[in-house]
C-alpha positions as CSV (number, residue, x, y, z in Angstrom):
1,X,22.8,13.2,18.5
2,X,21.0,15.8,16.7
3,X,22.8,15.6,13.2
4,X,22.3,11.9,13.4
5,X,18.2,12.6,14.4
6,X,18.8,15.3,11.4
7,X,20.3,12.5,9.3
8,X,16.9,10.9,10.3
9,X,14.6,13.4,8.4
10,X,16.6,13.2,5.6
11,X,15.6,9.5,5.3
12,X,12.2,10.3,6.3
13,X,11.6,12.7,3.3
14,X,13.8,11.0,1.1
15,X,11.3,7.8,1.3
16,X,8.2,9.9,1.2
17,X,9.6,11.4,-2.1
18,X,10.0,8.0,-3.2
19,X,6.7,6.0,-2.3
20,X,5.3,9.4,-4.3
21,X,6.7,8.8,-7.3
22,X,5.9,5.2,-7.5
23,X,2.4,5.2,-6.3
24,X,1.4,5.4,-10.0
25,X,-0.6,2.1,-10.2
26,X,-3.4,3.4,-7.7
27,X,-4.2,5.4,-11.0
28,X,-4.5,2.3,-12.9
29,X,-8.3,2.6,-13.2
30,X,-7.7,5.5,-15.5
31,X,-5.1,4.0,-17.5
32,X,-7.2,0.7,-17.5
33,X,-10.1,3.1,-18.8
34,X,-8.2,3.9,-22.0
35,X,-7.0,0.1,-22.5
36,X,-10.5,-0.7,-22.5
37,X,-12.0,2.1,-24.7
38,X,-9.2,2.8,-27.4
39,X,-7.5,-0.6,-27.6
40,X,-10.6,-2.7,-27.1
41,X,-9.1,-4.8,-23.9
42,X,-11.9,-6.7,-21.7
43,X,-12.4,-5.6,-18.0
44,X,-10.7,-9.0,-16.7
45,X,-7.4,-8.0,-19.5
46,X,-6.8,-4.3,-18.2
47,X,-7.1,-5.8,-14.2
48,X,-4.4,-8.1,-14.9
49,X,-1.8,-6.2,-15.1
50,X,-2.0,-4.6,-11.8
51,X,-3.4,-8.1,-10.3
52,X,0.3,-9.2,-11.1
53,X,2.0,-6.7,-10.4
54,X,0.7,-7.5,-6.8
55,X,2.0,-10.6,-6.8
56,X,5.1,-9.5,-7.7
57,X,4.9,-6.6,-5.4
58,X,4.5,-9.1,-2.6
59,X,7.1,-11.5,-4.1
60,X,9.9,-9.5,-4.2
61,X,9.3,-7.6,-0.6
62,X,9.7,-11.2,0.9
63,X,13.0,-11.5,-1.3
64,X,14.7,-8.1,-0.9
65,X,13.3,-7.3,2.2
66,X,15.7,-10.0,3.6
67,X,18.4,-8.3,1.1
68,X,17.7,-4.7,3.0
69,X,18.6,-6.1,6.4
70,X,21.2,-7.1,5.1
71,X,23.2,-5.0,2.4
72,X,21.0,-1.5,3.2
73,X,18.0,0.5,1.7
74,X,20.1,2.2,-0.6
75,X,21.4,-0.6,-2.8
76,X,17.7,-2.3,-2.9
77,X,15.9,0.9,-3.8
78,X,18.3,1.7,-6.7
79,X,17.2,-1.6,-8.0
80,X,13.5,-1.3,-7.5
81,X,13.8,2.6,-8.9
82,X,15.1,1.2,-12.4
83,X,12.8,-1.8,-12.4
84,X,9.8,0.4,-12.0
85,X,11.0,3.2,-14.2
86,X,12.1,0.7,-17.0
87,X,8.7,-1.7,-17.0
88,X,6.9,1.6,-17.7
89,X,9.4,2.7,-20.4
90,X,8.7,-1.2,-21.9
91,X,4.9,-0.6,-21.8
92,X,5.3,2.1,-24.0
93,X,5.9,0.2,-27.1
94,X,3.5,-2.9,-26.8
95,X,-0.2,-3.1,-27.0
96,X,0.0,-7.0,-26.2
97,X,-2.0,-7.3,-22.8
98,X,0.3,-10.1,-22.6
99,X,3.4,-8.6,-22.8
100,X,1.6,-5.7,-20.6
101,X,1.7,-8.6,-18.2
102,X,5.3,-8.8,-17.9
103,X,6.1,-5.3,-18.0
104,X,4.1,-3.9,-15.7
105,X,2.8,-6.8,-13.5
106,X,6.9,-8.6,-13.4
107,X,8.8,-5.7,-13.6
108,X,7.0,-2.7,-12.8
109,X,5.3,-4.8,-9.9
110,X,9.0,-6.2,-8.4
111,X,10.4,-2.7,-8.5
112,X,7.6,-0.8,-6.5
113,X,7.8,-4.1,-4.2
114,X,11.4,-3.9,-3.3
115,X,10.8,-0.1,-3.2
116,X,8.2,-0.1,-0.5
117,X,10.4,-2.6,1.7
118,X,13.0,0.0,1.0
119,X,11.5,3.2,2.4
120,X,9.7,1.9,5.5
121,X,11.8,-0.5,7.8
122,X,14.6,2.1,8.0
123,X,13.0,5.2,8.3
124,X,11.2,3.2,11.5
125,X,14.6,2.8,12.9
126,X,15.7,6.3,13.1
127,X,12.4,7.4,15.5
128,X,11.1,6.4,18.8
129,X,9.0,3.6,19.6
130,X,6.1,5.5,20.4
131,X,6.4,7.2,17.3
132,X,6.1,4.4,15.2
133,X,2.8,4.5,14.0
134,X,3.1,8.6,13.0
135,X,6.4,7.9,11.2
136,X,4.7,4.4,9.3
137,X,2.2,6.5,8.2
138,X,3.8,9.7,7.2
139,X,6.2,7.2,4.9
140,X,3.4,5.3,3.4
141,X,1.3,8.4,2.5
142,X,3.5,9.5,-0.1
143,X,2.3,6.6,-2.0
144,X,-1.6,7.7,-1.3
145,X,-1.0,11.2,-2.5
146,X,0.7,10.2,-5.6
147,X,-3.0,9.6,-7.1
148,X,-3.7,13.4,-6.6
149,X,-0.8,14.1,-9.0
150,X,-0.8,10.8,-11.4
151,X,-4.4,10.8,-11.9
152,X,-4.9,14.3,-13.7
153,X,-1.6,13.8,-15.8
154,X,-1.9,10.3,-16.8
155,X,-5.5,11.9,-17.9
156,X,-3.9,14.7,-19.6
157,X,-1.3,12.5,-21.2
158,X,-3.7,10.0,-22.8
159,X,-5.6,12.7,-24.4
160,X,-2.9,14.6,-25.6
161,X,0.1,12.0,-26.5
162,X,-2.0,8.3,-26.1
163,X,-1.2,5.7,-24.1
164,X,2.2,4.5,-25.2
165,X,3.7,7.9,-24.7
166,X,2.2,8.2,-21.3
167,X,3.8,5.3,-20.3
168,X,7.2,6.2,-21.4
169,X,6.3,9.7,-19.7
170,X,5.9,8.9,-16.6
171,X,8.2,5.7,-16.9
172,X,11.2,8.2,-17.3
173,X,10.1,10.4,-14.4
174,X,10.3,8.2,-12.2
175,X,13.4,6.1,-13.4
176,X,15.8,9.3,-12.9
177,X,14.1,10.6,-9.8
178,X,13.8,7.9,-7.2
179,X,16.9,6.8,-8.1
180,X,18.3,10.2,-7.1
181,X,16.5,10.2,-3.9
182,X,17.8,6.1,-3.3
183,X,20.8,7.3,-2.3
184,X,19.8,9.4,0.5
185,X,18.2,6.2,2.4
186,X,20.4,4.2,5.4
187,X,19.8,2.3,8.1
188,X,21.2,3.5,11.5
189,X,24.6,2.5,12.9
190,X,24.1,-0.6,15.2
191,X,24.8,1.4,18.5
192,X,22.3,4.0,17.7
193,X,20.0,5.3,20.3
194,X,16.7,7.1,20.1
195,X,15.2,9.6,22.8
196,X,12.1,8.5,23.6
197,X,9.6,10.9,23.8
198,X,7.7,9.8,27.0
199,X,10.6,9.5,29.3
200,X,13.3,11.9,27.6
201,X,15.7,9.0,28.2
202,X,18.0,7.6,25.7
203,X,16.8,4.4,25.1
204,X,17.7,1.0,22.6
205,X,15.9,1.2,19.3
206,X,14.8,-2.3,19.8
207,X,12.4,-2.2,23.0
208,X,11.2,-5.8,22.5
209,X,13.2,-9.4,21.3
210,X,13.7,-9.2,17.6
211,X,12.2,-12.0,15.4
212,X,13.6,-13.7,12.8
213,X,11.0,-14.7,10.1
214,X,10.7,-18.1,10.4
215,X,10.1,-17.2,14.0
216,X,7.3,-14.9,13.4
217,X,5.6,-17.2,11.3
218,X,5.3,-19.8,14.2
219,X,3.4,-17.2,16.0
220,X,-0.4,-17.2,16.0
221,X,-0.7,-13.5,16.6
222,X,0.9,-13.2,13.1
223,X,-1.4,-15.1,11.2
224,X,-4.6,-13.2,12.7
225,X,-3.2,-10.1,11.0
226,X,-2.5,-11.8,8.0
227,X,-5.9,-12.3,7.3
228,X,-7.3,-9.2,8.6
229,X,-4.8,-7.3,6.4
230,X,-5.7,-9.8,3.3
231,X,-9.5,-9.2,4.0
232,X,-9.7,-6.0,4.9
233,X,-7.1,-4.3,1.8
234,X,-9.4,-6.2,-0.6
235,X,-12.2,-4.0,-0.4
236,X,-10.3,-1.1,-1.0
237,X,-8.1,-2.3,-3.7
238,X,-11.5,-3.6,-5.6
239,X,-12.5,0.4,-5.2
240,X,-9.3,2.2,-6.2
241,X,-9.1,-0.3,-9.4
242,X,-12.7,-0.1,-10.2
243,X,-14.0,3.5,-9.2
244,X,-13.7,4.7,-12.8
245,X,-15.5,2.3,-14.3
246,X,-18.4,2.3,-10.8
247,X,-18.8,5.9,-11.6
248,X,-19.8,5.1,-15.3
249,X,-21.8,2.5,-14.2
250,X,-23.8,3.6,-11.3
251,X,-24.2,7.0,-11.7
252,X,-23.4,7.5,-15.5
253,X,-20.7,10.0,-15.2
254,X,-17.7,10.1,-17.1
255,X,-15.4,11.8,-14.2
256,X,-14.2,8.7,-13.0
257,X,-10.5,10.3,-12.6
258,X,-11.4,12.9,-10.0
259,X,-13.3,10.5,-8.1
260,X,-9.6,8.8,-8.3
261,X,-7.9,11.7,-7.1
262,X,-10.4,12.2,-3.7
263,X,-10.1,8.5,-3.2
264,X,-6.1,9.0,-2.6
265,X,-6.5,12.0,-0.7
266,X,-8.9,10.3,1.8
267,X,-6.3,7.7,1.0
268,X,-3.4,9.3,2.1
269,X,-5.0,10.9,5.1
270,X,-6.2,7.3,6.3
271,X,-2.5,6.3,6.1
272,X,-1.4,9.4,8.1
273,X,-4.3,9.6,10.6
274,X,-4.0,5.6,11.1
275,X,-0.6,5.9,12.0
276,X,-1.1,8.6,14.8
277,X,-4.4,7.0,16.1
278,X,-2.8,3.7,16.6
279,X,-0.2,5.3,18.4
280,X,-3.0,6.8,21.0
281,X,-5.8,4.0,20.8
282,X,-3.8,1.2,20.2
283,X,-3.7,-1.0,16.6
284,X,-6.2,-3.6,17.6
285,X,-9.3,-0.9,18.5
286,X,-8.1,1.3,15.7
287,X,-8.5,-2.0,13.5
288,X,-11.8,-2.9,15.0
289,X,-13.2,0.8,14.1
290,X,-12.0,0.7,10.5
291,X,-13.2,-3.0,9.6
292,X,-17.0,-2.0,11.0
293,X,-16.8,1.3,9.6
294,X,-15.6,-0.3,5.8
295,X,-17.9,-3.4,6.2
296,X,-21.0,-1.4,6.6
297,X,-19.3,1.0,3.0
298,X,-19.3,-2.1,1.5
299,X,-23.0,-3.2,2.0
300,X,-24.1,0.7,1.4
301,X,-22.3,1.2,-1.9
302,X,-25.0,-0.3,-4.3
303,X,-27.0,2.4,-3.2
304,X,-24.7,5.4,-4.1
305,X,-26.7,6.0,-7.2
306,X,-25.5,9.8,-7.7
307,X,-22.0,11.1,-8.1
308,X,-22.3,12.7,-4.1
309,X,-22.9,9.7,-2.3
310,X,-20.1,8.0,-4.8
311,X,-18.1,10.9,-3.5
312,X,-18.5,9.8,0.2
313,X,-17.7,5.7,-0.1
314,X,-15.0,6.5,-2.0
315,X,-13.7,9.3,0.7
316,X,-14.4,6.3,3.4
317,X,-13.1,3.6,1.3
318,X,-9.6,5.5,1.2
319,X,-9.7,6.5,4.7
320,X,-10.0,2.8,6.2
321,X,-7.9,1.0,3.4
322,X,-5.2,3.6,4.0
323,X,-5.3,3.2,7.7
324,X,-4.4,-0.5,7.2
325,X,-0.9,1.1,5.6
326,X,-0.1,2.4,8.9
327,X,-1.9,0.1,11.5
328,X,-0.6,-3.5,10.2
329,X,3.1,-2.4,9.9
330,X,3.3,-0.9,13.3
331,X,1.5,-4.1,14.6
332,X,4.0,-5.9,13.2
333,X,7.1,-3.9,14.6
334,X,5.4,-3.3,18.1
335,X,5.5,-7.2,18.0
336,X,8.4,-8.7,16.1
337,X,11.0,-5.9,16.9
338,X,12.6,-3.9,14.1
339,X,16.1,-5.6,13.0
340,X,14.6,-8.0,11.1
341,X,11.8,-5.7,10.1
342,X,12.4,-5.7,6.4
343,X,11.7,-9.6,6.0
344,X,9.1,-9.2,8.1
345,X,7.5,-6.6,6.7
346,X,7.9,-8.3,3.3
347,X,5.9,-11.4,5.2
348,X,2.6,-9.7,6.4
349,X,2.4,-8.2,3.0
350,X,1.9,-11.4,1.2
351,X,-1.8,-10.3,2.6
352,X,-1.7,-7.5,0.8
353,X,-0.9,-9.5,-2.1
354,X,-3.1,-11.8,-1.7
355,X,-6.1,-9.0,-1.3
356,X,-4.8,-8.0,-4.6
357,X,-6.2,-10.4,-6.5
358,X,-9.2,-11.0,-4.1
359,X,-9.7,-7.3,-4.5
360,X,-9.8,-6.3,-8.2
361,X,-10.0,-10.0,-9.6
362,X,-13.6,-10.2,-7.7
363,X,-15.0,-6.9,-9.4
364,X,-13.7,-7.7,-12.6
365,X,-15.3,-10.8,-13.5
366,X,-18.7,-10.2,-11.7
367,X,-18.9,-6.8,-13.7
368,X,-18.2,-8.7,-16.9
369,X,-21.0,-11.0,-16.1
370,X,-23.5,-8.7,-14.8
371,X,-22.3,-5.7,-16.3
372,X,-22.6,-4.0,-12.3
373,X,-20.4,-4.9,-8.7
374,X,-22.9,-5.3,-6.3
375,X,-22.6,-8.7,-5.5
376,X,-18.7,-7.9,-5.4
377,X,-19.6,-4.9,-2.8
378,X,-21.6,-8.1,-1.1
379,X,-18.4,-10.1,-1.2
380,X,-16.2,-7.7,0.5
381,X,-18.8,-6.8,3.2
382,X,-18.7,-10.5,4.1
383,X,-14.7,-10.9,4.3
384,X,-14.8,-7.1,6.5
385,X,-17.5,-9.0,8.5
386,X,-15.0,-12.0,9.4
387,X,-12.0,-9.5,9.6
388,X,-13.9,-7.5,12.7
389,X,-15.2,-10.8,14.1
390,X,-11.0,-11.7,14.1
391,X,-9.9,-8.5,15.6
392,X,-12.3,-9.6,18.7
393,X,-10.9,-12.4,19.3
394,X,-7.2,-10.6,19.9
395,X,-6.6,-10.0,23.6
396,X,-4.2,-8.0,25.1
397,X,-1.6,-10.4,25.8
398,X,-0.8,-11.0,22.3
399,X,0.0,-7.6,21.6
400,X,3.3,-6.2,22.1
401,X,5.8,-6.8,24.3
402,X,3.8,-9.2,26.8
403,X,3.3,-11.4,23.3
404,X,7.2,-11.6,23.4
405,X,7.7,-12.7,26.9
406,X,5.3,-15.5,26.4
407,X,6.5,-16.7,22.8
């Protein structure tokens, strides 16, 4: 029992190692910077990469996270490791936004995509139930932190070797590493058991029936998260791809990548805090907290008119949009069970997605006609607004296990 619960950790550190290394596009406000400055691009052509690689992000966890349950992590997150390493490679000899598109939004986009239904589901499976929401958010924090380490060398790299050569840089990083670390991920055997940490008895991994997708999907509970996750990530994507540019703009600085780095910190510890406060509080109050707490962020941030205050909404942009790595996940396991978790998961982040281009999409073409965001900060308050007023209407009997007795 404990060299399988050993076995366990690998996998745990294997897919934090992973979601690090491939958490490169929350720098993309940097790299968009330098598309902008040296190549000439418009705002709306340096956001559209990273808008499609969203989609495609989204696209391919619905596709492969089917393909995990089935064939394992290991085989799916080889794929997505040379997808993502390879569109970064292929960036380094274009200066097409158009072909930029393709490698980077298709390719890069797919990879990370298939990565991030890679890591998650199984590491879940190899904890306890009450555990879940710690384990989700230690997982998805690797990809928060990445910023801290992308966002000073993809800064260092454009200045020293341009932008081409950064891409093939970090492009070739991550194409031999995570494939390395791919091969350390599994799923448990089927008879597995977990102890569970509030009885100390052995019990089933799967606590709760396990639904299929097309199951899921004719639930209501599961459509009330979709839109809270879609609403709420908005906000926060529109920040982490923007915040380079806001600090230029607002308070005339030219720091913009630091700014970047303390968003993913704050990022990474929403993710990690989430996790363990929705294991204690429960998802739906810790989801009511963190839409009120963003909404009001939101409506404050055309005010932040000197680098400190810019300082503090990003730190609380990070924290709440990082928290929904964590909170939306573990809702979704709590509720659905966790064998078919990978499609599943793949299915409530079409939201993600679909904030994507909500998100960046939104601040792009305002600032392009009115050269600032603050009717975009208005336009994500209002969508945080409807996400709390959503996460009020949720009572207790669709949460959890009681929601499966009643499906």
């Amino acid at each position: 029992m404990r060299t399988m619960k050993n076995k366990g950790f690998v996998v745990l550190w294997a897919a934090v190692g992973i979601n690090f290394l491939t958490g490169m596009l929350y720098t993309w406000s940097v790299i968009s910077k330098a598309l902008i400055n040296v190549l000439g691009w418009t705002s709306k052509e340096a956001s559209l990469p990273y808008t499609i690689s969203t989609i495609f992000f989204v696209i391919s966890m619905v596709i492969f996270g089917k393909v995990q349950d089935k064939k394992g992590p290991r085989v799916t997150s080889t794929i997505g490791s040379i997808l993502v390493g390879s569109g970064f490679i292929l960036s380094g000899f274009t200066h097409s936004p158009i072909v930029m598109l393709f490698t980077i939004g298709i390719i890069a986009g797919s990879g990370i995509g298939i990565i991030t239904v890679s890591t998650t589901p199984p590491t879940v499976k190899w904890f306890s139930p009450e555990e879940k929401g710690r384990i989700t958010g230690t997982v998805v924090a690797g990809v928060g932190l990445s910023s801290v380490f992308y966002s000073p060398l993809a800064n260092y790299l454009l200045t020293k070797v341009g932008i081409n050569k950064t891409f093939i840089i970090i492009g070739s990083l991550v194409l031999v590493i995570t494939t390395i670390l791919s091969q350390l991920l599994a799923n448990p055997p089927e008879d597995y058991v977990v102890e569970s940490n509030s009885s100390k008895k052995l019990v089933k991994i799967q606590k709760v029936k396990d639904f299929t997708g097309k199951e899921m999907l004719r639930t209501p509970y599961f459509y009330k998260l979709w839109i809270m996750f879609s609403f709420s990530s908005s906000a926060g994507l529109m920040i982490i791809g923007h915040i380079s540019t806001i600090s230029k703009t607002q308070v005339n600085w030219e720091g913009g990548f630091i700014l970047v780095m303390f968003l993913a910190i704050f990022n990474t510890l929403g993710r990690f805090l989430g996790g363990i406060f929705s294991d204690k509080i429960g998802r739906n109050n810790l989801m009511r907290i963190m839409f009120m707490l963003q909404g009001l962020n939101m409506g404050l941030f055309p005010f932040y008119k000197s680098i400190t205050l810019l300082f503090v909404g990003a730190s609380i942009a990070g924290l709440c949009y990082g928290a929904g790595f964590s909170v939306f996940p573990s809702a979704i396991s709590d509720t659905y069970g966790t064998k078919y978790f990978g499609i599943n998961y793949g299915l409530i982040f079409t939201a993600w997605g679909i904030g994507g281009i909500i998100g960046p999409m939104t601040g792009a073409t305002i600032y392009d006609f009115t050269n600032n965001y603050n009717m975009a900060y208005l336009v994500a308050m209002v969508l945080l607004i409807i996400s709390s007023a959503i996460a009020f209407t949720i009572k207790a009997n669709e949460l959890g296990s009681k929601a499966i007795e009643e499906a």
